[in-house]
N, C-alpha and C positions, 0 to 999 in steps of 0.2 A: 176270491179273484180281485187283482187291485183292477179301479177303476182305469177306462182309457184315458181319462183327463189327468190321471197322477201319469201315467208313462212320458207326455208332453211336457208337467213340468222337471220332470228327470234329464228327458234330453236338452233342455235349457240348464240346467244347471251342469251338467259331466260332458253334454253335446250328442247327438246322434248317433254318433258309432260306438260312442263307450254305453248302449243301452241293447242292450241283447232279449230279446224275447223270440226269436224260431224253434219251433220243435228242439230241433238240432242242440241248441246251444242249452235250453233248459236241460234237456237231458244230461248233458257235459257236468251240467253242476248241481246234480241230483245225488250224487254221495262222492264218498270220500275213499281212505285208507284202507275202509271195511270193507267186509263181504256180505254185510248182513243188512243192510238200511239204505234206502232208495226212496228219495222224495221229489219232486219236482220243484222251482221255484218260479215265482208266475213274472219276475224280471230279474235280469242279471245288469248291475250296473258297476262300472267300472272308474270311482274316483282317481282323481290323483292330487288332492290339495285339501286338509283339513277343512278350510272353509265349504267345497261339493258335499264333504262327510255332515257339517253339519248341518246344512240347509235339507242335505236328504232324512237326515236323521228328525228336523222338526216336522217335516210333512211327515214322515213314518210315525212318529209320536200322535200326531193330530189325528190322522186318521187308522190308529191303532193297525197299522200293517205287522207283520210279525219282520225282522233284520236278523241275518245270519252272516256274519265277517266271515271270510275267503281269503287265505294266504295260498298255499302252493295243494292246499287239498290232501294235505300226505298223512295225517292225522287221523288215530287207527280207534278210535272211540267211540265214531261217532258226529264227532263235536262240529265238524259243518255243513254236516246233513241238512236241509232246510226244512225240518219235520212237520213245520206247520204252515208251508210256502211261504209266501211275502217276496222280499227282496233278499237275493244275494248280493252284499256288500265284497264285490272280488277286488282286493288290492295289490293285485300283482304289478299293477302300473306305476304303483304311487310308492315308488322304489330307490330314491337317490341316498346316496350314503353322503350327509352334508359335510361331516367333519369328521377328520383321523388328529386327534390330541394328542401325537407322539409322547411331549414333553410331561402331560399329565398321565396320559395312557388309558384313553377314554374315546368315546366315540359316540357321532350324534348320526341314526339312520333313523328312514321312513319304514311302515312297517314291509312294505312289499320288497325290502329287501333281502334276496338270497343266501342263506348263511356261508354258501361256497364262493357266492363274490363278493361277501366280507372276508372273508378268509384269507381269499387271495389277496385284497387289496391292504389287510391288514401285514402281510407277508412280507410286502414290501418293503413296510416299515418295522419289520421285527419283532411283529405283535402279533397275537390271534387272539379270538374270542374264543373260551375251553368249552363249554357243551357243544355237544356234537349227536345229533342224533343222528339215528342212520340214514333218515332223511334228506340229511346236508346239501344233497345236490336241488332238491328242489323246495324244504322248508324255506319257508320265511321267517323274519325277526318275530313279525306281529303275529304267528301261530305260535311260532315257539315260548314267546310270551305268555301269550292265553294259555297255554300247557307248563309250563313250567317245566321246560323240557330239559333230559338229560342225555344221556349216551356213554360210551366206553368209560371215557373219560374223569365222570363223575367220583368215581374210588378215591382220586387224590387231589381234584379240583372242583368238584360241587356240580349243584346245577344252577338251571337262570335264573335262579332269585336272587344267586349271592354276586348279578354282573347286573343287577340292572338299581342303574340312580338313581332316574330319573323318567315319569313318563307325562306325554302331552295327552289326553284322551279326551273324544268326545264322548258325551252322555250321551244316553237313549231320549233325551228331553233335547239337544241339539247344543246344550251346553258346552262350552272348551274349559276345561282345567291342566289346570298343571301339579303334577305330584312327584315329592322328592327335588332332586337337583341335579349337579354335576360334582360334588364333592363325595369323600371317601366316607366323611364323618357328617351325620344329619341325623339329630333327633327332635327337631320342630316337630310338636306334635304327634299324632297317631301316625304310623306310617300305610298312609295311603296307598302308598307306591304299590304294599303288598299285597292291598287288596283284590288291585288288575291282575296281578303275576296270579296266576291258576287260577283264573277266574274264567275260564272257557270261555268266553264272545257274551258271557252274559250281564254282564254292567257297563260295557261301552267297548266303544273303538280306539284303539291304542294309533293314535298317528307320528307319533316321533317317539323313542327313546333315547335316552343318554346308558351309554353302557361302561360297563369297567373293562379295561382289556388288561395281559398278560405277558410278560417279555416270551420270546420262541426261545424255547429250549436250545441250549447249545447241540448238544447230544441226547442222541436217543438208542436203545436199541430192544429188539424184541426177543423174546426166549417163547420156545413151545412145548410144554409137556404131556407128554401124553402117558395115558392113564387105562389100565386092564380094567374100572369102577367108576361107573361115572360121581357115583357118592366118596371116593378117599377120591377125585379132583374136587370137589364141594368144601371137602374138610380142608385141602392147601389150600387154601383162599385164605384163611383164616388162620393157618399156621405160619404163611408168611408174613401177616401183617402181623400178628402177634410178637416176631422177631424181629419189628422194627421195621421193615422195610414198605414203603408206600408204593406200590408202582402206580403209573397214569394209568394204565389197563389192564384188567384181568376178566377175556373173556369167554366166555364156557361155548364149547361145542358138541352135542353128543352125537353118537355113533350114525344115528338117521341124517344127521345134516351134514358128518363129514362124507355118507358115500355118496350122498346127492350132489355134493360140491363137486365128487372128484366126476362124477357123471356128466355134471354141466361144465365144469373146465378142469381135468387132471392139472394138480400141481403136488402130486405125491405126499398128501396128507396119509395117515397111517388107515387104511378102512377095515382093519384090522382091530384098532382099539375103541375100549367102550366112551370113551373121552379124552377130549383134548383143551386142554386151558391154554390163551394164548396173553403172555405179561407181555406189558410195555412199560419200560423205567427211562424214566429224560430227568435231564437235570444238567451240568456240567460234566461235563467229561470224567472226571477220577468218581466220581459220587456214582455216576450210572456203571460204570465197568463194577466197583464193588456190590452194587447192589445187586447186579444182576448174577455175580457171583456166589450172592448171597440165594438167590430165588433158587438158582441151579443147583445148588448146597441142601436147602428145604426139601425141593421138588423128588429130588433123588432121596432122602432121608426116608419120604413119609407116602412114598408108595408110588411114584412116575419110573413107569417100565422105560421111557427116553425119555431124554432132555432135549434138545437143540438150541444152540444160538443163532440168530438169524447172522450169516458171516459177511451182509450188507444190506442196504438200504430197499436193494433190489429184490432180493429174499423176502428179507422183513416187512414187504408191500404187498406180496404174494400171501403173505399169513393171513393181511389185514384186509384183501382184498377177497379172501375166500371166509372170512368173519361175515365182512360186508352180501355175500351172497347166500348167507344163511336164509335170511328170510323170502328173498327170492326163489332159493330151493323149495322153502315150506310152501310159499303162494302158489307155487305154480304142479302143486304134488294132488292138490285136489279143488273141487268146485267153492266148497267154501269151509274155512279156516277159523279158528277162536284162536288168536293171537293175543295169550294173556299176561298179565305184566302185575306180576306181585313181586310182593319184596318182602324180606324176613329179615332177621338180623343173620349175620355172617355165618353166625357158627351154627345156625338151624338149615345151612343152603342144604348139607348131606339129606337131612330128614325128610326135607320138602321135595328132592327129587327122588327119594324112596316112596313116597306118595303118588308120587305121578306113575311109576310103573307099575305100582298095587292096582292103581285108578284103570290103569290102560286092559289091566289085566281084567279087572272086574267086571268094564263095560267095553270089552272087547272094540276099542276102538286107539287107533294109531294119538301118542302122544309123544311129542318131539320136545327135548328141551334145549334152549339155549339161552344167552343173554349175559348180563351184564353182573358178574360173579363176585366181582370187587369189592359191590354196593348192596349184594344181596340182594339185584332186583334183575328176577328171571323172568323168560318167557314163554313158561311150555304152550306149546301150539297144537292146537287138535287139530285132526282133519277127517272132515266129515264132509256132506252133501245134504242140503238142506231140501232137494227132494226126495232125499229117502229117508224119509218120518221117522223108520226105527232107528235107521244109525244116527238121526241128527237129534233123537230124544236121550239115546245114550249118551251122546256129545256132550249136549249141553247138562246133564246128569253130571257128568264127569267134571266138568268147566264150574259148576256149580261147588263141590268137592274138594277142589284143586282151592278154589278163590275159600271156602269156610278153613281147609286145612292151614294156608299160608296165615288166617288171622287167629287160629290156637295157636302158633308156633309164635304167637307176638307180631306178627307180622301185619303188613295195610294191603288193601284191595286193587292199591296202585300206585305204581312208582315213579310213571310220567309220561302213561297214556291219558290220565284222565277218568272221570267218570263219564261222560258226555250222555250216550244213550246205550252205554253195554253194562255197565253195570249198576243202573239205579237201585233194583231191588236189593243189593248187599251195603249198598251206602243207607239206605233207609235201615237195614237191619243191624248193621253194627255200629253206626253213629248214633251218639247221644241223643236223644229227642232234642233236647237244651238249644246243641250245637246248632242241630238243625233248624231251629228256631230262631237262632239270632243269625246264621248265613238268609234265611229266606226272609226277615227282618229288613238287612244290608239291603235285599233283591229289591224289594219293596218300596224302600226310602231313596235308590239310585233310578229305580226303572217301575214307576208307579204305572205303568199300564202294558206294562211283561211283554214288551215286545223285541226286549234286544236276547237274540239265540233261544226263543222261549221253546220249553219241552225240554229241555238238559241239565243234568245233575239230579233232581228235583223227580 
């Protein structure tokens, strides 16, 4: 329990109303994106100026409070659970987008800002920033950071490590550094930069980044194929890219999530097929018509009962719109949900979701898969109820299965949820002692008294 005299000088520093402590609002920011972890925090403060972050952060330091950073909360690991109270650091206020660098194509924001009103405001100027979680509507910069987050996207333009310059972060000690820059080209030194990018809230507070941005595609357009196997749509993933062709998205649906879409909003998805892949190719005009002539060419070769091209914008929105309500189907189909996120290499996606139906099959429990097929980082999703002991021993049996089988096929435990607090015990079990050794080394020499995000990864 923090003392009544730290809450007093909090509200001198942030002011009275950015200081939350009623039932009400603790509870608000007792978990996150999961369904599985619920912790209170004994104050909620609300900076909006690097200087508030580090004044708070030396009293936190001094009096060894445990700090948990807070961006929009949508974060499905775990990772702003406040698992050992203290203070939640919520920066949702401290949100200004300072500068759009048309001419260099760069951009300086605070973390609490929105990645759909950078987006927007990047639009204006003929830019966007490419990760795109599904999140978008209410992640922020400074989550997406600490996760090193990705999305659709990622197949032909990366994730947030390969857009971020530069960051301004405070330490757990109240410290302000600066790491990286604003240029394209920087190798002064170790790169620090990368050490915050996936570092979950546990070595500091990310207060400004410098990002890289990207010119907006002239043209875009989407193709949907659908598929009698959810494993030959697994294998065209990887036969298209094999033939050259990159598209910006390729993203996997199967059979439980298209009838649940058409249940929650009909838009004449097939509920008839076991899978449906949906491409997106952008580029210039002549490049995307051939290319996508090219996917339509593969898709029909190598086993897609239909093809479709979307025949407009307005279509094409309708695909992406009923992507986007996948996981909304899954969340709301039961009480609670293991929404996992491995990744394999491409050509093992078939194998890894022949897995998941053995699994389903074996522990007789519902396993749904979809995600992001491009990149080979999928997300079959369980759905169980965590007060029913037997189906949530099976669940987690299965989830345990799912996460060993994706790391024999070559594959990692996580593609860009994070470890935060769902899967410690597979990161202690397949990582090198070594590794682990010199990350909790890093922990140590940045945050000598483990109070920034303590209890995650670890």
């Amino acid at each position: 329990m923090i003392k009544e005299s730290l809450i007093g000088e909090f509200e001198k520093i942030v002011g009275k109303e950015n200081v939350l402590t009623s039932k009400e609002s603790l509870k608000a920011y007792s978990y996150d994106g999961t369904s599985s972890w619920i912790h209170e925090p004994d104050v909620v403060l609300f900076p909006t100026s690097t200087a508030e972050i580090a004044a708070i952060m030396k009293i936190a330091n001094a009096e060894k409070v445990p700090v948990t950073p807070r961006g929009g909360g949508t974060n499905v690991s775990g990772g702003s659970v406040p698992i050992q109270g203290g203070i939640v650091l919520a920066l949702a206020k401290f949100n200004k987008i300072i500068r759009i660098d048309k001419e260099n194509m760069t951009a300086t924001v605070e973390p609490g800002v929105v990645l759909m009103d950078l987006n927007m405001a990047l639009a204006r100027e003929g830019l966007f920033f490419p990760p795109d979680p599904q999140s978008f509507l209410g992640a922020t910069l400074g989550g997406i950071i600490a996760e090193n987050a990705g999305g659709p996207a990622c197949v032909k333009y990366g994730v947030t490590k390969q857009y971020i310059l530069g960051l301004e972060v405070v330490l757990p000690t109240g410290d302000v550094i600066n790491v990286g820059g604003r240029t394209l080209k920087n190798v002064v030194g170790y790169d620090l930069t990368m050490l915050f990018v996936s570092s979950e809230g546990t070595l500091g507070v990310v207060t400004k980044a410098e990002l890289k941005l990207n010119p907006m595609p002239p043209a875009r357009k989407t193709i949907m194929a659908v598929y009698d196997d959810v494993a030959k749509a697994g294998e065209n993933v990887f036969r298209v890219l094999e033939n050259g062709v990159i598209p910006n998205k390729i993203e996997l649906l199967d059979n439980w999530v298209i009838n649940r879409i058409e249940e929650m909003m009909p838009m004449g998805l097939p509920k008839d097929a076991d899978a449906v892949l949906l491409f997106e190719t952008d580029g210039i005009p002549e490049a995307v018509e051939k290319e996508t002539e090219k996917i339509v060419e593969i898709a029909k070769k190598y086993g897609a009962t239909d093809v479709r091209v979307a025949k407009d914008q307005a279509e094409a929105d309708k695909y992406w719109l009923a992507r986007r309500a996948g996981f909304a189907a899954v969340f709301g189909k039961a009480p609670t949900v293991f929404a996992e996120d491995v990744t394999v290499p491409r050509g093992r996606i078939p194998d890894l979701i022949r897995k998941c139906k053995e699994l389903a099959k074996k522990y007789a429990v519902e396993i749904v898969v979809l995600g992001h097929a491009g990149d080979g980082n999928l997300h079959p999703s369980i759905l169980t109820d965590i007060k029913n002991k037997d189906h949530y021993d099976r669940a987690v049996k299965a989830m345990d299965e799912i996460i060993e089988g994706a790391v024999e096929l070559g594959g990692v435990i996580s593609g860009e949820h994070g470890i935060g607090l769902e899967k410690q015990k597979f990161f202690r079990k397949i990582e090198n002692p070594k590794v682990i050794d010199i990350m909790k080394g890093i922990k140590a020499l940045v945050d000598p008294n483990n109070i920034m995000n303590p209890g995650k990864i670890w």
